[in-house]
C-alpha positions, -999 to +999 in steps of 0.1 A: +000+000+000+009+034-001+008+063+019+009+101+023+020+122+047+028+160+056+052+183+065+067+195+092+086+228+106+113+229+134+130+254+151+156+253+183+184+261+193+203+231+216+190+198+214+176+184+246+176+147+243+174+128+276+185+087+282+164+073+312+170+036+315+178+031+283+144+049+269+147+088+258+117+108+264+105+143+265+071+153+263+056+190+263+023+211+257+025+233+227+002+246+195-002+231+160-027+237+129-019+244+092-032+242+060-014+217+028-016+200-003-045+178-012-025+153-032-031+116-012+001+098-003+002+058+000+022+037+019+036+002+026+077+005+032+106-001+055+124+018+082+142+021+114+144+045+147+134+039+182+108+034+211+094+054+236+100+061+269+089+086+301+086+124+300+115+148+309+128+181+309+161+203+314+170+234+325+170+257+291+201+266+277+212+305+266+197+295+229+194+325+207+164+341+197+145+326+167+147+346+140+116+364+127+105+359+088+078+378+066+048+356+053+065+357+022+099+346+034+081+315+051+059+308+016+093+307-001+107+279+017+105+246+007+074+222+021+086+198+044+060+172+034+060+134+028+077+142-007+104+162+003+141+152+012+154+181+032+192+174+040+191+196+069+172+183+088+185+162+119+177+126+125+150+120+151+161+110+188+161+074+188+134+069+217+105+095+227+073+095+241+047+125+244+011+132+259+001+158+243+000+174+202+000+203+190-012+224+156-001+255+136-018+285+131-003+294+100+030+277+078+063+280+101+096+281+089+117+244+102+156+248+110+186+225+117+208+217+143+225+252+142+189+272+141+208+302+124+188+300+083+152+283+083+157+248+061+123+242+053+085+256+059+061+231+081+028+234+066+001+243+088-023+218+069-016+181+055-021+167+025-058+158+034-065+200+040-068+189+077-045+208+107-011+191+102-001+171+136+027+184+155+045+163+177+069+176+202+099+156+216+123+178+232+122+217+241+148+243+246+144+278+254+122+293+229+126+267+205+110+231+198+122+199+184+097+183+163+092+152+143+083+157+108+071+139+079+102+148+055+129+125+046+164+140+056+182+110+039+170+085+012+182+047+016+201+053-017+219+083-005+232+066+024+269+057+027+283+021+029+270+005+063+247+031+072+210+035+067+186+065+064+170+073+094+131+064+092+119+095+118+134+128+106+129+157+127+135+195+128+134+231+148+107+254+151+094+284+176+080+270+204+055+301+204+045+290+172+028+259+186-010+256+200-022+227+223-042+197+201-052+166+214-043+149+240-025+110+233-037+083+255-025+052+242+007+036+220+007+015+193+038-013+195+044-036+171+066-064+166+079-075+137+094-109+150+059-116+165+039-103+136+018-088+161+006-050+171-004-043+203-027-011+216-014-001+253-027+027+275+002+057+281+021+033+306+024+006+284+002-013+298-012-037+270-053-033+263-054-051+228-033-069+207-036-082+172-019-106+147-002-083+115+016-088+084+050-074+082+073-064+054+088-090+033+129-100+032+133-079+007+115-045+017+111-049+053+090-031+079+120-010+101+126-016+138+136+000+164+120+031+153+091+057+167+066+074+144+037+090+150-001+085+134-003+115+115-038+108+088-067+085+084-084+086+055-098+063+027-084+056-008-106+038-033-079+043-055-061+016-033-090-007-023-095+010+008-129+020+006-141+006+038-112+006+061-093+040+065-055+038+060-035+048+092-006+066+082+028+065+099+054+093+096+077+062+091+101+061+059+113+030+044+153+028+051+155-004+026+150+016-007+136+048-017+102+036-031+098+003-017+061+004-035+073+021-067+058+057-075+061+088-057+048+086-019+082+090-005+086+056+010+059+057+033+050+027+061+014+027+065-011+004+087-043-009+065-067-035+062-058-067+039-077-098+040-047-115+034-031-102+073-004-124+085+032-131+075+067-115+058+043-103+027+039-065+029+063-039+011+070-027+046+037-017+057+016-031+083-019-051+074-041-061+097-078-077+098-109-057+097-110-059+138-077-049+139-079-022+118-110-007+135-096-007+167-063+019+153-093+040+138-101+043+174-068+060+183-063+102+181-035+111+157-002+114+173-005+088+189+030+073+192+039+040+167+066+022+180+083-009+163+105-031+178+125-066+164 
């Protein structure tokens, strides 16, 4: 299957990543809502980044400013949506977990690790029209680290015994953010197992379903975390029932694991056909299955493991 996705703006000034027991986690409240292209991705790839783990701040350090741009200096800037590669973007901290999302009021610029020159613009709507979902991992000062759907690296790019990161993830103000929703559960799945499991914020299992996984040779990634950033159906795809759940997951096996141009994308969907090494890197589950991720508010955290 294939997927779309949308993109994201970041801007900070000192990354604040924290290890506790082995799980890095930072969670904070902050504003989100934008407007995008209305182009539908699919998806049904491989990837790879981390799991989640408990919420955590710092102390702030002296980060600069962020800079201030004109409407038309922000329109300029390239989209970061499901499509784009955006080399300057940093690679997502391995493992993070979060309560809460947040929306854009209007297009904000996205910066690098050095949050000097803006990189990118995150689009304050997806690809679907609706308010673009902003997840927040780490914060410093008056900036943000967010995840984004953007590609900083494709698998092709990649130097000899390295891989593309599947979570990509950038700076933005933190002042340009505005609470969302409010996450409540995590999706984990296993590829090993061939299993995805719903649990409540603690990790605490409540549901857990057999899944199809990515075949040998375009497998699904693990030890990565994404985020469920659309729900929608695609006739055009033979999901006309069942909505696809989109991951901000890219495939770190090849570029376009499905072929086309939806950036490599690792969905969740119904198949009939649910169980085994047979997918392009997505995840397909059975009708209950599939109805029960419905269920879930987007942002909700997708972690997947060996």
């Amino acid at each position: 299957m294939r997927r779309r996705t949308r993109a994201a703006l970041v801007v900070a000034a000192s990354v604040v990543v924290i290890a506790v027991a082995g799980v890095l986690a930072v969670a904070l409240s902050g504003p989100a809502v934008s407007t995008g292209s209305s182009s539908v991705p699919s998806a049904s790839h491989s990837s790879s980044t981390p799991t989640g783990g408990a919420q955590s701040t710092t102390p702030p350090t002296e980060a600069p400013a962020p800079p201030i741009l004109s409407a038309d200096q922000v329109a300029a800037l390239t989209p970061a949506d499901y499509r784009a590669v955006i080399p300057g973007l940093v690679p997502a901290p391995p493992t993070a977990t979060w309560m809460s999302v947040f929306e854009l009021q209007s297009d904000t610029p996205l910066f690098g690790a050095d949050r000097t020159a803006p990189i990118a613009r995150f689009e304050s709507r997806d690809f679907l029209g609706e308010p673009s979902v902003v997840v927040r991992v780490a914060v410093d000062g008056p900036w943000s680290l967010v995840l984004v759907p953007s590609r900083q690296l494709l698998p092709s790019q990649a130097g000899a015994g390295e891989s593309a990161p599947a979570q990509s993830a950038g700076w933005l103000p933190t002042n340009a953010l505005t609470p969302g929703a409010t996450v409540r559960n995590r999706i984990v799945v296993s590829v090993s197992a061939q299993s995805l499991t719903i649990t409540d914020a603690g990790g605490r299992p409540e549901q857990r379903f057999a899944v199809g996984v990515g075949a040998p040779g375009t497998p699904t990634p693990v030890g990565v975390t994404g985020y469920l950033e659309a729900q929608y159906l695609d006739p055009a795809q033979g999901q006309s029932t069942h909505r696809i759940q989109l991951s901000s997951l890219h495939a770190t096996a090849a570029d376009e694991p499905y072929g086309g141009s939806d950036g490599g994308l690792i969905g969740i969907h119904y198949e009939s056909d649910s169980s085994g090494a047979i997918s392009h890197g997505c995840i397909r589950l059975g009708a209950e299955a599939i109805t029960a991720v419905d269920a879930l508010a987007l942002g909700t955290p997708i972690i997947i493991v060996s």
